[in-house]
C-alpha positions as CSV (number, residue, x, y, z in Angstrom):
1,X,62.9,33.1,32.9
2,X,66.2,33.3,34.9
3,X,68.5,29.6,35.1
4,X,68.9,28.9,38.3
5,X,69.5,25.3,37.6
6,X,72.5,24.3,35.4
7,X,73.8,20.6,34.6
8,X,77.1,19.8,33.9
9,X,80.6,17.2,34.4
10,X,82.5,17.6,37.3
11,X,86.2,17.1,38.1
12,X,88.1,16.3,41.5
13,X,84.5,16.5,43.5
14,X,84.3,14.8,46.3
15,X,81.6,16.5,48.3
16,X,79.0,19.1,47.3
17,X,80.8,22.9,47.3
18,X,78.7,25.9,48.4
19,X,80.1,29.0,48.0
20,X,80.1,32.8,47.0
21,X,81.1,33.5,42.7
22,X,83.7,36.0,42.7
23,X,84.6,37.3,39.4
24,X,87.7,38.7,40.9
25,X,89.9,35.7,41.8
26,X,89.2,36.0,45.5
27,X,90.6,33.1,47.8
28,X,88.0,31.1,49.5
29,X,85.2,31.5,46.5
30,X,83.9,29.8,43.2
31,X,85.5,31.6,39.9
32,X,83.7,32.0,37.2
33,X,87.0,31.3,34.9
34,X,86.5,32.7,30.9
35,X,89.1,32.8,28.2
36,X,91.8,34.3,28.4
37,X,91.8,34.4,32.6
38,X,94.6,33.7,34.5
39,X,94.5,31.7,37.7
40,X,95.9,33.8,40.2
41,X,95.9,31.2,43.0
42,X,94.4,27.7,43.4
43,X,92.8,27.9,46.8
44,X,89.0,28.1,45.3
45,X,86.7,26.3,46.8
46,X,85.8,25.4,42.6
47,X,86.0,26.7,39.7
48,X,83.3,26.9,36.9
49,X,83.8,27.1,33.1
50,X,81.6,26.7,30.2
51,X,83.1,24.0,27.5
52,X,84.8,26.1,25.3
53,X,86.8,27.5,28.4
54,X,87.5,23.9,29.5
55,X,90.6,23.0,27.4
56,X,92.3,26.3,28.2
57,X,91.6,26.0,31.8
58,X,92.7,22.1,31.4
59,X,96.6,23.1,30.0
60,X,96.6,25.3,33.6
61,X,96.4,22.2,35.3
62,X,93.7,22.7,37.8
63,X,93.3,20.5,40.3
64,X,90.4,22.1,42.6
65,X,86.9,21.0,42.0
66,X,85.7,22.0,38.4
67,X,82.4,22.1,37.2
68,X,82.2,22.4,33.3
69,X,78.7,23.0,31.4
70,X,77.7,23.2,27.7
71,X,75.2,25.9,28.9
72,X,75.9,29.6,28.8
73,X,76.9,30.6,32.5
74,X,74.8,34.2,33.4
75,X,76.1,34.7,37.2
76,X,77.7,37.4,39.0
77,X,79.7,38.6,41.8
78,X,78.3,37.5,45.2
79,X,76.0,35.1,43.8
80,X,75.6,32.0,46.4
81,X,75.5,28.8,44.4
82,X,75.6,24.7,45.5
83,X,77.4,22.0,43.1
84,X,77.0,18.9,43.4
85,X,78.9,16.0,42.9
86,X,76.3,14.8,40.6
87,X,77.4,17.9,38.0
88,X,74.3,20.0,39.0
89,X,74.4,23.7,39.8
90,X,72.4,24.9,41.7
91,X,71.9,29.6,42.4
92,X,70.8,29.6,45.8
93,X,71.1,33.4,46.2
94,X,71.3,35.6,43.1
95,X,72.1,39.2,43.3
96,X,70.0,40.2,40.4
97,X,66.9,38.2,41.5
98,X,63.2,39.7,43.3
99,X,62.5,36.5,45.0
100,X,65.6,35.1,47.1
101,X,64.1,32.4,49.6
102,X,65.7,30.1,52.3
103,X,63.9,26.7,51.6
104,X,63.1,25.6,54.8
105,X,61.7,21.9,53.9
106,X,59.4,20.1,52.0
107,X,56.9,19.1,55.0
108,X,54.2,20.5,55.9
109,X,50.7,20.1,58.1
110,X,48.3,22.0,55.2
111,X,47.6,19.4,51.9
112,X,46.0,22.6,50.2
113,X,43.7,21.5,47.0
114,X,45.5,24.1,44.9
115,X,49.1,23.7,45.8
116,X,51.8,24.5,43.4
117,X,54.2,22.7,46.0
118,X,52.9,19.3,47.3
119,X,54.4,18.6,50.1
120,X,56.4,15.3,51.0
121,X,57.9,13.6,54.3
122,X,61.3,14.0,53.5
123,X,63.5,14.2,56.7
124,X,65.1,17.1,55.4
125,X,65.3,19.5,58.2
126,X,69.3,19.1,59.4
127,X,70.3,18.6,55.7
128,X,68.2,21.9,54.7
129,X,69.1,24.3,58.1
130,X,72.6,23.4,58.1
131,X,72.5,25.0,53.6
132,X,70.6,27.8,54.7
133,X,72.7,28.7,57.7
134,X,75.8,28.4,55.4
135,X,73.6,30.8,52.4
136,X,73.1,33.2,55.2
137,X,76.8,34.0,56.1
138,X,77.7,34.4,52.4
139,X,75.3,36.7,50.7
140,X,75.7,40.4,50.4
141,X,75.3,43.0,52.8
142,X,72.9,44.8,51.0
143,X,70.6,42.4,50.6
144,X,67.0,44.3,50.5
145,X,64.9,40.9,51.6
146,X,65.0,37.6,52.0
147,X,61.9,35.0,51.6
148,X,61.3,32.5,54.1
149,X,59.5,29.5,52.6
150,X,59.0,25.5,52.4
151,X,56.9,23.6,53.0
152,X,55.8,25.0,56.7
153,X,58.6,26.9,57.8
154,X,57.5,26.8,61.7
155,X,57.5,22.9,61.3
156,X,61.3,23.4,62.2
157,X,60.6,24.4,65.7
158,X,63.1,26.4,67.6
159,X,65.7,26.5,65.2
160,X,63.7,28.5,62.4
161,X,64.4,31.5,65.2
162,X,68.2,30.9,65.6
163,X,68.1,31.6,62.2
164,X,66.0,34.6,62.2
165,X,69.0,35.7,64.8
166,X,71.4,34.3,62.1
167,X,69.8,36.7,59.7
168,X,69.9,39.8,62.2
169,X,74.0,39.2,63.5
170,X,74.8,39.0,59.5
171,X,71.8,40.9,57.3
172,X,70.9,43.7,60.1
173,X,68.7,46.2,56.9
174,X,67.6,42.8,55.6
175,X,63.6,42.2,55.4
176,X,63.0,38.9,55.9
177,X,59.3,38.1,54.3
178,X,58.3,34.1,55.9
179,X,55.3,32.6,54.3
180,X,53.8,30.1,56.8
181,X,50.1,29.2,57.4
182,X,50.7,30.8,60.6
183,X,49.1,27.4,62.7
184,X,52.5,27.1,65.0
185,X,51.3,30.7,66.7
186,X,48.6,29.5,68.5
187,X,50.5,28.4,70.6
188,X,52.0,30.3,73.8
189,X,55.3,28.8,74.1
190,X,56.1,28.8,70.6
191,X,55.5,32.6,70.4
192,X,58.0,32.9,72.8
193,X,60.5,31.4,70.6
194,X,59.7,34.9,68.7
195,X,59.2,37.2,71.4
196,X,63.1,36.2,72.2
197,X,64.4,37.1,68.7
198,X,66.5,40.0,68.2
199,X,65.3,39.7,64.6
200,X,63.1,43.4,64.2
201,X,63.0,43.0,60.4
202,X,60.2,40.3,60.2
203,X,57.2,39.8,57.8
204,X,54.6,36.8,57.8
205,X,52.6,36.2,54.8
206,X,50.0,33.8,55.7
207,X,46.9,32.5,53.7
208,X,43.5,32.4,54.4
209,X,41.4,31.3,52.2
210,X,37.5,32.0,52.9
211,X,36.0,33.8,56.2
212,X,34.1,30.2,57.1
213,X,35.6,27.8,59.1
214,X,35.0,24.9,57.1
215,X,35.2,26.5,53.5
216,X,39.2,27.5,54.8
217,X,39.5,23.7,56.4
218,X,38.4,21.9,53.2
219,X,41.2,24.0,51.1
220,X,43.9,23.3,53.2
221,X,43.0,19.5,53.8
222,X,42.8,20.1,57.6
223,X,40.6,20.3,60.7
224,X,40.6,23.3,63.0
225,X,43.6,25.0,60.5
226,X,41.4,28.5,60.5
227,X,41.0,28.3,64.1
228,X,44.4,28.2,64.4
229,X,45.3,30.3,61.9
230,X,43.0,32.9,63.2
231,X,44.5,32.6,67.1
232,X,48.0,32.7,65.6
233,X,47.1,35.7,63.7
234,X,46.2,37.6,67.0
235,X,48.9,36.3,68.7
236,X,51.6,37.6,65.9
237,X,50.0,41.2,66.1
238,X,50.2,41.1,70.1
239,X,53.7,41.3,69.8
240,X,54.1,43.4,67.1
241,X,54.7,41.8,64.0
242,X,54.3,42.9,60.8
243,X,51.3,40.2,58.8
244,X,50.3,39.7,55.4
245,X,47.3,37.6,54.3
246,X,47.4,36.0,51.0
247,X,44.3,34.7,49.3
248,X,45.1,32.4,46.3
249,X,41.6,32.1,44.4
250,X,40.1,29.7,42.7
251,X,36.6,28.3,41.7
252,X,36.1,26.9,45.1
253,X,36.3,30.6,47.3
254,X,35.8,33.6,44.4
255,X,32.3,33.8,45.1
256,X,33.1,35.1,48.9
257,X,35.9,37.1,48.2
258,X,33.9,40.1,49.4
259,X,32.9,38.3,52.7
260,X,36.6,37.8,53.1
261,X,37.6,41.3,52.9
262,X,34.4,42.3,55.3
263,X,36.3,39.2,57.7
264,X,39.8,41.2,57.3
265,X,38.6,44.6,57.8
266,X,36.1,43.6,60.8
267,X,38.2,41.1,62.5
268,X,41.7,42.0,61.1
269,X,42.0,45.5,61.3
270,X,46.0,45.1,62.0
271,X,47.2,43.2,59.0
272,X,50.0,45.5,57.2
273,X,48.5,44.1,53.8
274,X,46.2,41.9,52.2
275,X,47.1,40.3,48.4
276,X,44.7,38.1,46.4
277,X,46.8,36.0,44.2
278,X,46.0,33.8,40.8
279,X,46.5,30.5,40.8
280,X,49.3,28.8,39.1
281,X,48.4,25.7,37.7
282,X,50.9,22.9,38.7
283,X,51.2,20.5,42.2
284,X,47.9,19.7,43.2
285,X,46.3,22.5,41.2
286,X,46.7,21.2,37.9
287,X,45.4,17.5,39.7
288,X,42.7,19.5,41.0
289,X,41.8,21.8,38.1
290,X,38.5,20.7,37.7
291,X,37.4,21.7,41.0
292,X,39.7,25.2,41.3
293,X,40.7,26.6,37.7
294,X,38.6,29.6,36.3
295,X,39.6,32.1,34.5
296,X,40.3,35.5,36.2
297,X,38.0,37.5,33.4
298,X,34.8,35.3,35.5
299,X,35.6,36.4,39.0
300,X,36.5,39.7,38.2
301,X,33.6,41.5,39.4
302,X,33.9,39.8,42.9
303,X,37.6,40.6,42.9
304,X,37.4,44.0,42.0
305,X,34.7,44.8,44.7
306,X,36.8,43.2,47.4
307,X,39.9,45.4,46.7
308,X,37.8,48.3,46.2
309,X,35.7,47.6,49.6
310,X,39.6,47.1,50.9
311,X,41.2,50.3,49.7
312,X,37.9,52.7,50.2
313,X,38.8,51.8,53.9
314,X,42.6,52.4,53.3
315,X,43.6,48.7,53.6
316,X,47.0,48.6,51.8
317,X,45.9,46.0,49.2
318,X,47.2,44.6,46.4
319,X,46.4,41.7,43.2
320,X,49.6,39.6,42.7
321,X,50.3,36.8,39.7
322,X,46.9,38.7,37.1
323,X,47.9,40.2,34.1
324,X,46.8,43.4,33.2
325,X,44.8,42.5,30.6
326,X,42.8,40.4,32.3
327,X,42.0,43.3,35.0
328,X,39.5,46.2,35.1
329,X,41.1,49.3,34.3
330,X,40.0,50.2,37.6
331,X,42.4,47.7,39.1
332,X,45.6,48.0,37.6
333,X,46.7,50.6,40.0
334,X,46.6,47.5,42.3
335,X,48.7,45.0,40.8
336,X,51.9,44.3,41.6
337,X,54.8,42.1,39.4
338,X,54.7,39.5,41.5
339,X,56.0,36.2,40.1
340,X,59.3,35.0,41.0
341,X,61.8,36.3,37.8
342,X,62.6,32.7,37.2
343,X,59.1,31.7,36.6
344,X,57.7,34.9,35.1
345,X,57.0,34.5,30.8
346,X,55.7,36.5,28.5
347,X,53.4,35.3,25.6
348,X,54.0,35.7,22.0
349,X,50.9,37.4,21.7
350,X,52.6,40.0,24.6
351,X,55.4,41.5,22.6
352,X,54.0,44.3,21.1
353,X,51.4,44.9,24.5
354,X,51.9,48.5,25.4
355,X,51.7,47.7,29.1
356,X,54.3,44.9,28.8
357,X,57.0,46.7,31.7
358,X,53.8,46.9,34.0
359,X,53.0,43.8,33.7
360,X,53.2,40.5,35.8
361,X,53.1,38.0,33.2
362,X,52.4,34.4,33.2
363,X,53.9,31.5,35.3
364,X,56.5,29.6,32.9
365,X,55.6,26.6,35.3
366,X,52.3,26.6,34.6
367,X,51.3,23.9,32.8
368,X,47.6,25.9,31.8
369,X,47.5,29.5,31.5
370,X,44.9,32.3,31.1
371,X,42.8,32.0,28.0
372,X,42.0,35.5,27.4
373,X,45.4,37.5,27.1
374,X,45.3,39.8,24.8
375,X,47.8,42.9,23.9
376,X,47.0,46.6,24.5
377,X,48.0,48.2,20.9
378,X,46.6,51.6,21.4
């Protein structure tokens, strides 16, 4: 898994420090300072130094912010990191990562059985805009794609699409992929917060969970959520946009998960692409794992007819967070390496697995993992 969290000491901090790592001394950035560097200047914003770096950087006499760690430091140029004055580092954008989001907050309306996230209260929306507006005019140019994510990202009303403009002024080729429940785009007005965006580069990934009303409600821990859902759905393809429905599944929704795709293809016929996603088992879904865990080897026959029934019809459909080896042969053509690389692991039992590189791996974060991995030797 990739550290994008690193604790350390702190010097001459007064406030947190956000800020681009240059590895070229450039005024206005964090530097990454090694032995045998020479400090060119001393307007950084900080400077960062593992512990045997310290005492050379210490004779320099550096007074700018310094953050020192006993870890090994694996960043690059244009990274986006936050210190704090706490002594924690934290990558916020990493230009060797698959998964770069904007956090948008903690809240959110769903309290979804099988959460990995569990959502709190905190009033974190100024704090969290104000980071992510700061993130956005620091990374790279040629950032592919950007994930948009909490939390519900639409809880932050109008100012989730100044940011979407943000991203278009600043990261014109970048795709920006937000994962919302989609409930916000029911409504009229708020769609017109959209239909004003200059943003062109959008992508909603947005969950639904059965094709009954109150199977979907029960998951998500609210009333009238797939009606919503549903109207926001048709409202997002009125004007255009570009949806993808997620289905996480677990014990309580495998045995529809043909029904669903009858739902998507019958009802849905716009959706750019459909993913059915295993669970990771942490939030809510290792409190709940009674009522949701089962391994993917028991549902796979109602998976594998769903996708098929999906991609006979040319739905462009994929199976994210399922090893390989826990797959039909029939389906691997349909997976996709889809954890995050910070959280992706591999078992000891996977080293030798011929179809290793193809594979997605396990969830480092999850706290119970599939039963049935086993290695492909021939």
């Amino acid at each position: 898994m990739i550290n994008n969290y690193i604790k350390g000491q702190v010097l001459n901090f007064q406030n947190e420090v956000i800020g681009r790592i240059s590895e070229n001394f450039e005024e206005g950035s964090i530097i990454h300072f090694k032995s045998n560097c020479t400090l060119e200047s001393k307007d950084y914003l900080a400077i960062i130094c593992e512990e045997k770096d310290y005492s050379e950087l210490q004779s320099s006499g550096c007074e700018v912010p310094l953050f020192v760690t006993n870890k090994t430091i694996n960043l690059s140029e244009g990274d986006v990191v936050k210190i704090s004055e706490r002594g924690e580092l934290k990558v916020l954008y990493s230009t060797k990562s698959n998964d770069n989001v904007l956090f948008i907050t903690e809240n959110c309306n769903h309290r979804c059985i099988m959460c990995s996230q569990p959502p709190s209260q905190k009033k974190d929306f100024d704090y969290l805009f104000s980071l992510n507006m700061k993130v956005i005019e620091l990374i790279n140019q040629d950032c592919e794609s950007l994930g948009v994510t909490g939390g519900e990202p639409t809880l932050l009303g109008k100012r989730l699409f100044k940011m979407y403009d943000e991203i278009a002024d600043k990261l014109p080729n970048t795709i920006v992929h937000t994962l919302t429940n989609g409930r916000a785009f029911s409504s009229n007005d708020f769609c017109k917060n959209l239909l004003a965006s200059k943003n062109e580069n959008l992508l909603f990934g947005i969950p639904l969970y059965s094709d009954n009303p109150a199977q979907h409600n029960y998951i998500v821990q609210s009333k009238n959520a797939f009606e919503q859902t549903i109207k926001g759905l048709y409202n997002l393809a009125s004007l255009n946009q570009r949806i993808e429905i997620r289905i996480v599944i677990s014990k309580l929704n495998y045995e529809r998960l043909l029904d669903i795709a009858h739902f998507i293809y019958k009802n849905l016929p716009f959706v750019f692409h459909v993913a059915f996603m295993g669970l990771e088992d942490v939030g809510h879904a290792t409190k709940n794992r009674e009522l949701v865990w089962m391994e993917s080897t028991e549902y796979i026959e109602d998976l594998s007819s769903a996708v098929e029934y999906l991609a006979n019809f040319g739905v462009n459909v994929s199976i994210f967070n399922i090893p390989l080896c826990n797959l039909l042969p029939n389906l691997w053509q349909f997976s996709v390496k889809s954890i995050s690389d910070w959280k992706t692991e591999y078992l000891e039992i996977c080293e030798n697995c011929k179809l290793k590189e193809e594979c997605c791996g396990v969830f480092g974060t999850s706290n119970k993992v599939s039963e049935n991995i086993r290695p492909y030797i021939v």
